[in-house]
PyMOL CGO cylinders between C-alpha atoms (Angstrom):
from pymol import cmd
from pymol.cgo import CYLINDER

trace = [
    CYLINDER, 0.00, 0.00, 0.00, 1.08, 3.15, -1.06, 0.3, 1, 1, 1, 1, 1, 1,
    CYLINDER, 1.08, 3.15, -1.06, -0.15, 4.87, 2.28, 0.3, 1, 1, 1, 1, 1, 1,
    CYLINDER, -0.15, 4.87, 2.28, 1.38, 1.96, 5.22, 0.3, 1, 1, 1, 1, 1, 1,
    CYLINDER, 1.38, 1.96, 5.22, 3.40, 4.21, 6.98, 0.3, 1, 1, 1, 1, 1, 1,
    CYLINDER, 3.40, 4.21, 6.98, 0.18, 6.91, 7.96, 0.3, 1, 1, 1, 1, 1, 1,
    CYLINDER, 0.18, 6.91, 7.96, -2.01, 3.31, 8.05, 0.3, 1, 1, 1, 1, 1, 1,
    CYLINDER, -2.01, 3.31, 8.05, 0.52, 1.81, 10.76, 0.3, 1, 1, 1, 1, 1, 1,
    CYLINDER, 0.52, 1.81, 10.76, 0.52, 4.90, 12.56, 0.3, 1, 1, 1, 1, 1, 1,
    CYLINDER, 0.52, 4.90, 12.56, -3.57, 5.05, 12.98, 0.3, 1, 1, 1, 1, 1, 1,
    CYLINDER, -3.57, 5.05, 12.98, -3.36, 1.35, 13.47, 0.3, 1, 1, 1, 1, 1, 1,
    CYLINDER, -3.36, 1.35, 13.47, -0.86, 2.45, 16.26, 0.3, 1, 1, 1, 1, 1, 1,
    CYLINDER, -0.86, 2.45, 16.26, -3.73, 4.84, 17.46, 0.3, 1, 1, 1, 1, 1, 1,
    CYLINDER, -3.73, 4.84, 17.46, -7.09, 2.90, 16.92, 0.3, 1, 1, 1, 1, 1, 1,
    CYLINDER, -7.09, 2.90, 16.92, -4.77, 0.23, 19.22, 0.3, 1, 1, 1, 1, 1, 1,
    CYLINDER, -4.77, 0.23, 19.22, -4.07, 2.23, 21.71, 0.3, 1, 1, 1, 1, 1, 1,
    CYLINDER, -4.07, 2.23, 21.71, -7.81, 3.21, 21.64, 0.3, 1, 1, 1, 1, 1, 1,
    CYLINDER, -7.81, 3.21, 21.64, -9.08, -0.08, 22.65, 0.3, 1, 1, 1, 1, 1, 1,
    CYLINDER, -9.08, -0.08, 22.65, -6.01, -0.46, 25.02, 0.3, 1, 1, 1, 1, 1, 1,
    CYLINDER, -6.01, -0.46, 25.02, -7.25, 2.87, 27.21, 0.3, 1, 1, 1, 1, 1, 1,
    CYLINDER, -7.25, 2.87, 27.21, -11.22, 1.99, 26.92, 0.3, 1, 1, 1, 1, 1, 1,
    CYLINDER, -11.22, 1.99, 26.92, -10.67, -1.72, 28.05, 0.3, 1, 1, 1, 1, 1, 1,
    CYLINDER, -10.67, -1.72, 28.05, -8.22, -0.40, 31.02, 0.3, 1, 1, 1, 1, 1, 1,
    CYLINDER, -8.22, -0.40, 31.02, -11.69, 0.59, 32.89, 0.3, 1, 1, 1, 1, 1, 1,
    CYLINDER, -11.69, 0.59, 32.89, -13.77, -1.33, 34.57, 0.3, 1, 1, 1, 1, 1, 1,
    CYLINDER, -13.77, -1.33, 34.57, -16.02, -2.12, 31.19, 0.3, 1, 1, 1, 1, 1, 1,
    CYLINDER, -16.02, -2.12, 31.19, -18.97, -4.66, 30.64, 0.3, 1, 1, 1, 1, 1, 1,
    CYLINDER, -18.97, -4.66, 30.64, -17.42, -7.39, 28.21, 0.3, 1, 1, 1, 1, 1, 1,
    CYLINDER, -17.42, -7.39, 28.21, -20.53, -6.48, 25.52, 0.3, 1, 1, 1, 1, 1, 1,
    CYLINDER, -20.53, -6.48, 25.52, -19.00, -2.96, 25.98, 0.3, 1, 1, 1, 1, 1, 1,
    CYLINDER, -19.00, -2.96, 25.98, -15.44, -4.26, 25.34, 0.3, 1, 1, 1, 1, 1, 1,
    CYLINDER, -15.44, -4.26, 25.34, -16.87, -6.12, 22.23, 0.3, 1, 1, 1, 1, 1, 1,
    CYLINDER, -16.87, -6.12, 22.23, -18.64, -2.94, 20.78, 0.3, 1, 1, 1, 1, 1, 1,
    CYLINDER, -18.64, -2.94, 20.78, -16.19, -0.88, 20.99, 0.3, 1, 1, 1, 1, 1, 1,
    CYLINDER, -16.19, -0.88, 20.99, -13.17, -3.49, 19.94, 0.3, 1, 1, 1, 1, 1, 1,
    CYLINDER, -13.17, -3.49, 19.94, -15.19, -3.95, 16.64, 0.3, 1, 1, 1, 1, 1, 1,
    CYLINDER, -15.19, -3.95, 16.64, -16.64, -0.43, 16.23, 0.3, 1, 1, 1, 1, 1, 1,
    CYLINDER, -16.64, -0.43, 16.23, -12.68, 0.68, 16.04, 0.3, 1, 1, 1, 1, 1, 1,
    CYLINDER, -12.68, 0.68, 16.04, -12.16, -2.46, 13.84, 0.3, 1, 1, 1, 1, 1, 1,
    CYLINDER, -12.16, -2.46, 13.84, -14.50, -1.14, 11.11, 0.3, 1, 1, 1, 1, 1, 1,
    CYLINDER, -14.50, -1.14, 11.11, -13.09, 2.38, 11.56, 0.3, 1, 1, 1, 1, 1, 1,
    CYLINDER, -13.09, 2.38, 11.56, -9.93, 0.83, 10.81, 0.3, 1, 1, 1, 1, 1, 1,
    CYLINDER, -9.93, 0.83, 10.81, -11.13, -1.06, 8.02, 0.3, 1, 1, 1, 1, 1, 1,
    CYLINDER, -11.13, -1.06, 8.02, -12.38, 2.31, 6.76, 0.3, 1, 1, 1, 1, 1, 1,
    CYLINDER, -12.38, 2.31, 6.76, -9.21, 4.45, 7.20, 0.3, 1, 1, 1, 1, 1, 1,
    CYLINDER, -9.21, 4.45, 7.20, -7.37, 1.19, 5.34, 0.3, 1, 1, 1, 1, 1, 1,
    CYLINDER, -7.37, 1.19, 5.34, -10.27, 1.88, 2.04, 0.3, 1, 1, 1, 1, 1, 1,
    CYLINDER, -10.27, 1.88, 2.04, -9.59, 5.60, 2.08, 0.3, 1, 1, 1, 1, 1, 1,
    CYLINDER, -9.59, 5.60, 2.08, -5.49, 5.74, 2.46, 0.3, 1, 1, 1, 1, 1, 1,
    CYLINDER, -5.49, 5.74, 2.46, -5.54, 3.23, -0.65, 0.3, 1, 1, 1, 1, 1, 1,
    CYLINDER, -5.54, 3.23, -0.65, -7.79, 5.88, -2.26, 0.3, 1, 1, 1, 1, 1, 1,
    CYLINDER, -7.79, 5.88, -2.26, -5.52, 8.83, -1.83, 0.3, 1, 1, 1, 1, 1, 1,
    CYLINDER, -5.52, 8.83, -1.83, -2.33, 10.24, -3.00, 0.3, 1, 1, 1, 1, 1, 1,
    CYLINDER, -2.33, 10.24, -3.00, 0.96, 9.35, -1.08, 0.3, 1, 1, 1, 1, 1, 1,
    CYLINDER, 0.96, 9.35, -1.08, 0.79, 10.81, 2.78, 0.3, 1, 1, 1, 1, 1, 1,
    CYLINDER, 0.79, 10.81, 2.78, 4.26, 12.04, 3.79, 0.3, 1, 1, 1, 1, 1, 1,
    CYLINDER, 4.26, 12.04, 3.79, 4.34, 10.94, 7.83, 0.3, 1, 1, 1, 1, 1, 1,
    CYLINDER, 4.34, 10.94, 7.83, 5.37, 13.90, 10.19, 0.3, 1, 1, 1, 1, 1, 1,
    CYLINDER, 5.37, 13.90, 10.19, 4.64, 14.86, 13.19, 0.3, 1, 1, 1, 1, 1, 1,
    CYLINDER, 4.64, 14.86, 13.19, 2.31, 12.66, 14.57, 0.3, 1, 1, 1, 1, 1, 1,
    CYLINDER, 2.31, 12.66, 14.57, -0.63, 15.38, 15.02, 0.3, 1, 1, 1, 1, 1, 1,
    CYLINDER, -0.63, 15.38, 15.02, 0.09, 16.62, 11.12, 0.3, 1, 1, 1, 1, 1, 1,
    CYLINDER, 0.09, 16.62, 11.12, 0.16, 12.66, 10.11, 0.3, 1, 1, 1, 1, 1, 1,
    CYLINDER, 0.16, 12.66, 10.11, -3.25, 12.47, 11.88, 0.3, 1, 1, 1, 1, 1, 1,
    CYLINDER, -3.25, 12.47, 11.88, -4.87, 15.67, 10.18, 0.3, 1, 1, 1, 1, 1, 1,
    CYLINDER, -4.87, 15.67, 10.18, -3.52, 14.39, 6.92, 0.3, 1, 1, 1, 1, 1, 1,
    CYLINDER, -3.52, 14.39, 6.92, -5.50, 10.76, 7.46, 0.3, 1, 1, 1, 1, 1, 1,
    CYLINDER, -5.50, 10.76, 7.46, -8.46, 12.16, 9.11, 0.3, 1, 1, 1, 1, 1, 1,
    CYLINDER, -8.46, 12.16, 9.11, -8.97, 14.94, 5.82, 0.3, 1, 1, 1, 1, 1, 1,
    CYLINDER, -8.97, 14.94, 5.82, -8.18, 11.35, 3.46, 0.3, 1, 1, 1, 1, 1, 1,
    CYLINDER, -8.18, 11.35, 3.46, -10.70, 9.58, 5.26, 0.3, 1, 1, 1, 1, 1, 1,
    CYLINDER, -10.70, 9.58, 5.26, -13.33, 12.61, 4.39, 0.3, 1, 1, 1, 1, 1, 1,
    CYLINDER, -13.33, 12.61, 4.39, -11.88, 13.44, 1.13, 0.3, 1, 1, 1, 1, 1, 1,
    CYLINDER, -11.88, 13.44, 1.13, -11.86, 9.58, -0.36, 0.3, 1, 1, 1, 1, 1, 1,
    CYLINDER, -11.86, 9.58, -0.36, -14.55, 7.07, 1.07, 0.3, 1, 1, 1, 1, 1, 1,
    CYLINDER, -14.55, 7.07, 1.07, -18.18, 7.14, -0.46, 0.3, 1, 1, 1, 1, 1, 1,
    CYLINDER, -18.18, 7.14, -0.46, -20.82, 8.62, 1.08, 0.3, 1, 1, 1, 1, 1, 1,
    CYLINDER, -20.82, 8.62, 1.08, -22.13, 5.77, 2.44, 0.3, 1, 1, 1, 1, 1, 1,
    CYLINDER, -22.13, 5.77, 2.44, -18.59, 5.04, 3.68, 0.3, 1, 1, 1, 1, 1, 1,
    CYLINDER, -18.59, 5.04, 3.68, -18.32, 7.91, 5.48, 0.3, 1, 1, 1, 1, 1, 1,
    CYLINDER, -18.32, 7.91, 5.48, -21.44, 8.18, 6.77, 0.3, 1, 1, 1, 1, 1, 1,
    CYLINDER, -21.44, 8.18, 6.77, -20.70, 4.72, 8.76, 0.3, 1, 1, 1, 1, 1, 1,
    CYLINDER, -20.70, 4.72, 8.76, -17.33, 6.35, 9.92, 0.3, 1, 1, 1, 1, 1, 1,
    CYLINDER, -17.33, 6.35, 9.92, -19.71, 8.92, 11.11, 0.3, 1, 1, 1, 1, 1, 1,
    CYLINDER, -19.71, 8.92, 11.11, -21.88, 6.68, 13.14, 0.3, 1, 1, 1, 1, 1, 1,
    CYLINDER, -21.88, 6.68, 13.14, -18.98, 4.58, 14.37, 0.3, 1, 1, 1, 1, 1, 1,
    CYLINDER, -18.98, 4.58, 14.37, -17.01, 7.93, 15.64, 0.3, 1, 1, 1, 1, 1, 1,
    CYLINDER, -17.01, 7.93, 15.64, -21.03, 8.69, 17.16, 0.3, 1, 1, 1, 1, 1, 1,
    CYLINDER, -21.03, 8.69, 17.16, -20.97, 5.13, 18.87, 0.3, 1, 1, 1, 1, 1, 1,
    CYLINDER, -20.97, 5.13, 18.87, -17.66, 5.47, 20.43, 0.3, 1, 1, 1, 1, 1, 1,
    CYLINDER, -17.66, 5.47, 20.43, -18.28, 8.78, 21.81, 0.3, 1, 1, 1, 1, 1, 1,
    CYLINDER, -18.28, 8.78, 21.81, -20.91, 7.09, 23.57, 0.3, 1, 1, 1, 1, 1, 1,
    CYLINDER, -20.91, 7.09, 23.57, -19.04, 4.46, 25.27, 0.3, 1, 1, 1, 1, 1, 1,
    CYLINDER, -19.04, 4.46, 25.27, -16.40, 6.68, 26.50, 0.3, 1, 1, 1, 1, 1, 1,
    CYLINDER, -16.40, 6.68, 26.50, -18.85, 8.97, 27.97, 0.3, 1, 1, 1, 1, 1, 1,
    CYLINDER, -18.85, 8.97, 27.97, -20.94, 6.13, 29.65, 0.3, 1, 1, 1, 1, 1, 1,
    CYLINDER, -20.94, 6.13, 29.65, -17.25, 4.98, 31.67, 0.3, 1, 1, 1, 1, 1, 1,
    CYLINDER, -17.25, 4.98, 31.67, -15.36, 8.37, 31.55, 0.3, 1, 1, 1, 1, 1, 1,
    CYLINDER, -15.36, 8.37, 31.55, -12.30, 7.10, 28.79, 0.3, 1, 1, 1, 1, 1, 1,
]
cmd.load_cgo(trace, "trace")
């Protein structure tokens, strides 16, 4: 892939994600929505970095800027709209145990 460096680097992230959320004291149907939820936003950020032009990694808050604006400039609507409710989702769990 054209894009593995920035897609190892949000893999790095999503990862750490799940790490920090399951370090609470969370229900294991919690655990499992949110583990997959960040799965398929993974999935997603995988579709759109294949989409775009070459990402030159930085500075990891640049890198991240650069991956978030390919995820919005490069899935399909439909695509997006499921990042959307996934980002919704997880928003939700952290608020309901304070991550």
């Amino acid at each position: 892939m054209l894009n593995q460096e920035a897609f190892d680097m949000i893999e790095g992230r999503f990862s750490a994600h799940v790490k920090l959320f399951n370090s609470a004291d969370v229900s294991l149907d919690d655990s499992d929505a949110h583990y997959w939820t960040v799965k398929d936003r993974l999935e997603l950020a995988r579709v759109a970095l294949e989409r775009a032009p070459e990402i030159q990694v930085t500075t990891l808050p640049r890198s991240l800027g650069d991956v978030y604006r390919a995820v919005r400039t490069n899935l399909t609507p439909e695509e997006l709209a499921s990042w959307d409710e996934s980002n919704e989702a997880l928003h939700e769990l952290s608020e309901k145990y304070g991550t």
